[in-house]
N, C-alpha and C positions, 0 to 999 in steps of 0.2 A: 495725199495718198493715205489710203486707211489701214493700219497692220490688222490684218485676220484675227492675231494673237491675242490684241489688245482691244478688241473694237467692240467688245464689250463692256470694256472699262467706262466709268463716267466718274472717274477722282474729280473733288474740285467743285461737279456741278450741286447747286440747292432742287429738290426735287422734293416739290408737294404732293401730298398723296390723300383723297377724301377718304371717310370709314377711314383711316387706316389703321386702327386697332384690333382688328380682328377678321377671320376669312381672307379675302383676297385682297382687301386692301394691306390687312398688316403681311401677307408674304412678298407682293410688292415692293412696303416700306423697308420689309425685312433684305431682300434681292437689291435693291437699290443704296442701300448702307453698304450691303458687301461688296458691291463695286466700285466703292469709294465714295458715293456723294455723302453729305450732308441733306440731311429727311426735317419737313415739318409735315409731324398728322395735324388733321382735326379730324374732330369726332365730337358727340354726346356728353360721352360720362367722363367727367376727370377721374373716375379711380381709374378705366379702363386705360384714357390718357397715360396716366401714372405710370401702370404697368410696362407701357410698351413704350416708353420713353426709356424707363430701365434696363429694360430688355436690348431695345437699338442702340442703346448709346453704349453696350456692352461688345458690340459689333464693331465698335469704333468709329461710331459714327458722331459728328453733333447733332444734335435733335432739339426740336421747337414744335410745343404742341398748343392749339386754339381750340379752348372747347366750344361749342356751337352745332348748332342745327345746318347744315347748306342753307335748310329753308329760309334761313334770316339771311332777309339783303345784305347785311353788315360784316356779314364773318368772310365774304371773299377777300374784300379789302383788308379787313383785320389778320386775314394768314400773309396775305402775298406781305404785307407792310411789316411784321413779325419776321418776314423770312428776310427781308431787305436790312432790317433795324441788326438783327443776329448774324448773319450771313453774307450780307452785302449784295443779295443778288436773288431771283426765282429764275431757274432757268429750264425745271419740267416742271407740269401740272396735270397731275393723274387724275380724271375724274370717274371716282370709282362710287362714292356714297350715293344709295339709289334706296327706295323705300316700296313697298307692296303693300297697303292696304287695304288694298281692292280684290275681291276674290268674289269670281261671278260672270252670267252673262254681263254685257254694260249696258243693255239696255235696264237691266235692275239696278246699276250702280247708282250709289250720290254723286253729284254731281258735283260738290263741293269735296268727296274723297279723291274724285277723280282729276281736278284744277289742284290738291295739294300734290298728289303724287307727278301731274307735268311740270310743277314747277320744282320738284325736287330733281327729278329725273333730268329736264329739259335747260329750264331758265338758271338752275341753279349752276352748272355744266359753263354755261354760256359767264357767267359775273364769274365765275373761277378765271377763265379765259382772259374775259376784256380786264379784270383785275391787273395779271400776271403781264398782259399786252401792255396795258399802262404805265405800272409800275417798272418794267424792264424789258421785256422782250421786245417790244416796237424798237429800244435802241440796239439790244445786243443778242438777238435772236433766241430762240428756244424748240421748247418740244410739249404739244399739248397731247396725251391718249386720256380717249374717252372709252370708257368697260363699257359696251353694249351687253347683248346678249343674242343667243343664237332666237332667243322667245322674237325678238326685234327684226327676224327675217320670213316669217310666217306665223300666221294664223294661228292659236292656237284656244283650248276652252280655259275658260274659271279668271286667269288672269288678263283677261285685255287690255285694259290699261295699263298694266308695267311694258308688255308688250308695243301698246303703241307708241310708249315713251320710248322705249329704247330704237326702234323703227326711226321715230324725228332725230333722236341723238345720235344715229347713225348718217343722218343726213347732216345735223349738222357738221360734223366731221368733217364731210365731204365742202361743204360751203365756207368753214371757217378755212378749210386746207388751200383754197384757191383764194379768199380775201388776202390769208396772213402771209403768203409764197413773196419770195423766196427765202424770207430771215426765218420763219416758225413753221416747224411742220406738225401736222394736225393727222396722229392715226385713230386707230380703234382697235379693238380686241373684242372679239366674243366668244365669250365661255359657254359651254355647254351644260351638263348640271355637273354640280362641282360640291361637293360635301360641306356645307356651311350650314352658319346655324340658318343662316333666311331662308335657304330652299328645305332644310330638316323635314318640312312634311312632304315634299316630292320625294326625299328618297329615302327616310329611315323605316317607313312601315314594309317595306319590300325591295331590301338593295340590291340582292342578287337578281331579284325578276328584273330591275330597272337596268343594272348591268350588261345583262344580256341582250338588251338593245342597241348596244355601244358597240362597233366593230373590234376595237380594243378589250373589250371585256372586264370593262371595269369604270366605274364612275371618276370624274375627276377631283380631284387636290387643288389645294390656294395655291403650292408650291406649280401643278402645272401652266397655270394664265399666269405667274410670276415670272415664268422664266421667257412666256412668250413675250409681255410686259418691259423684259428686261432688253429685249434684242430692239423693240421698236422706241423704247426711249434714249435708246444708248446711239453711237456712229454705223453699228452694222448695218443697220437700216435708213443708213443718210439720204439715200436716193427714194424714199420714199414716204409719200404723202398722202392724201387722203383715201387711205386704203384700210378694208378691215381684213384681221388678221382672226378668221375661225379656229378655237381650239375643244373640239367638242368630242375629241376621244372614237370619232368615226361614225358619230350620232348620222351626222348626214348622210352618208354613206348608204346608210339604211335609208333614208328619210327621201330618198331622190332615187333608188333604185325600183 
């Protein structure tokens, strides 16, 4: 039986989180310490690392940080293995690090910008997962959220390819959610535009015009997909599996009226 009170809480559990030094990954990393787990980021830059190890572990959290690209095959293994060596255990896997280099029709794109950005977006997603499945969760179950985005449920210009990655990563969601049932459940989350530095050019040259598309009236925060982040990795959301959770500030709203 689950206490309402407490069923937020996740004391106890090791919870991975990609990017998670910064924007939405570090208020996730950040949301997920104060509910009591134990965090490992990976990210890029070890000073960035540095930083937000300091920070987390100031939260009372323990923290284990891998620095590395997703893009390299070897760094899923090397976090989930990190997490087991330090912690004894991976029991979420936040897949939030996603890359855009691609900006355009795609009939102009490279082809070769475009196979790096599905396999950051896509494949990379997937080795966190079978990692984490490996390493622990095939025996003692877990919880996989993968950060879509709202880009991943229509059509949209300039960026297609991020778009069509997060589309496939939406599915796989759905298909990793039915292989892993019933020990691992497998959600998603989609944010709508959220003030980070990787969207910076959607919203800082005109916020308030951008705003005012949003039924809320007002763009989103790391802190808001953090807290939605928080309810679907934690027990409030036990009963549910391969489902996405839109948090887009009422974008859609507009977007289907």
């Amino acid at each position: 039986m689950i206490d309402p009170a407490t069923a937020l809480r996740i004391d106890g559990r090791a919870v991975l989180v990609t990017g998670g030094t910064r924007g939405i990954g570090r208020a996730i990393a950040e949301a997920a310490a104060g509910a009591g787990a134990d965090i490992c980021i990976v990210a890029r830059k070890r000073a960035e690392l540095e930083e937000a190890e300091a920070a987390i572990s100031a939260l009372g959290a323990r923290v284990v940080t891998v620095a590395g690209s997703v893009g390299d095959p070897d760094v899923a293994g090397a976090a989930v293995g990190a997490m087991i060596e330090t912690f004894g255990r991976c029991d979420v896997v936040v897949n939030n690090a996603a890359i855009n280099p691609v900006f355009g029709p795609l009939m102009d794109a490279d082809l070769g910008a475009v196979t790096k950005v599905f396999d950051a977006n896509i494949s990379a997603p997937l080795r966190f997962a079978r990692a984490a499945w490996d390493r622990h969760m095939k025996d003692h179950g877990g919880v996989v959220l993968n950060v879509v985005s709202v880009g991943g449920l229509r059509p949209a210009p300039f960026i297609g390819a991020y778009n069509v990655s997060k589309a496939a990563l939406l599915h796989l969601t759905r298909q990793l959610a039915q292989e892993l049932a019933p020990s691992v459940r497998v959600n998603a989350i989609a944010p709508g535009l959220v003030k980070t530095d990787m969207a910076r050019a959607l919203w800082e040259p005109n916020e308030e015009a951008m705003a005012r598309t949003h039924a809320l009236g007002r763009l989103g925060l790391p802190d808001d997909i953090a807290s939605g982040a928080l309810f679907l990795i934690s027990d409030a959301s036990s009963w549910m599996t391969g489902e996405l959770l839109v948090v887009d500030g009422g974008a859609g709203v507009y977007a289907r009226s």
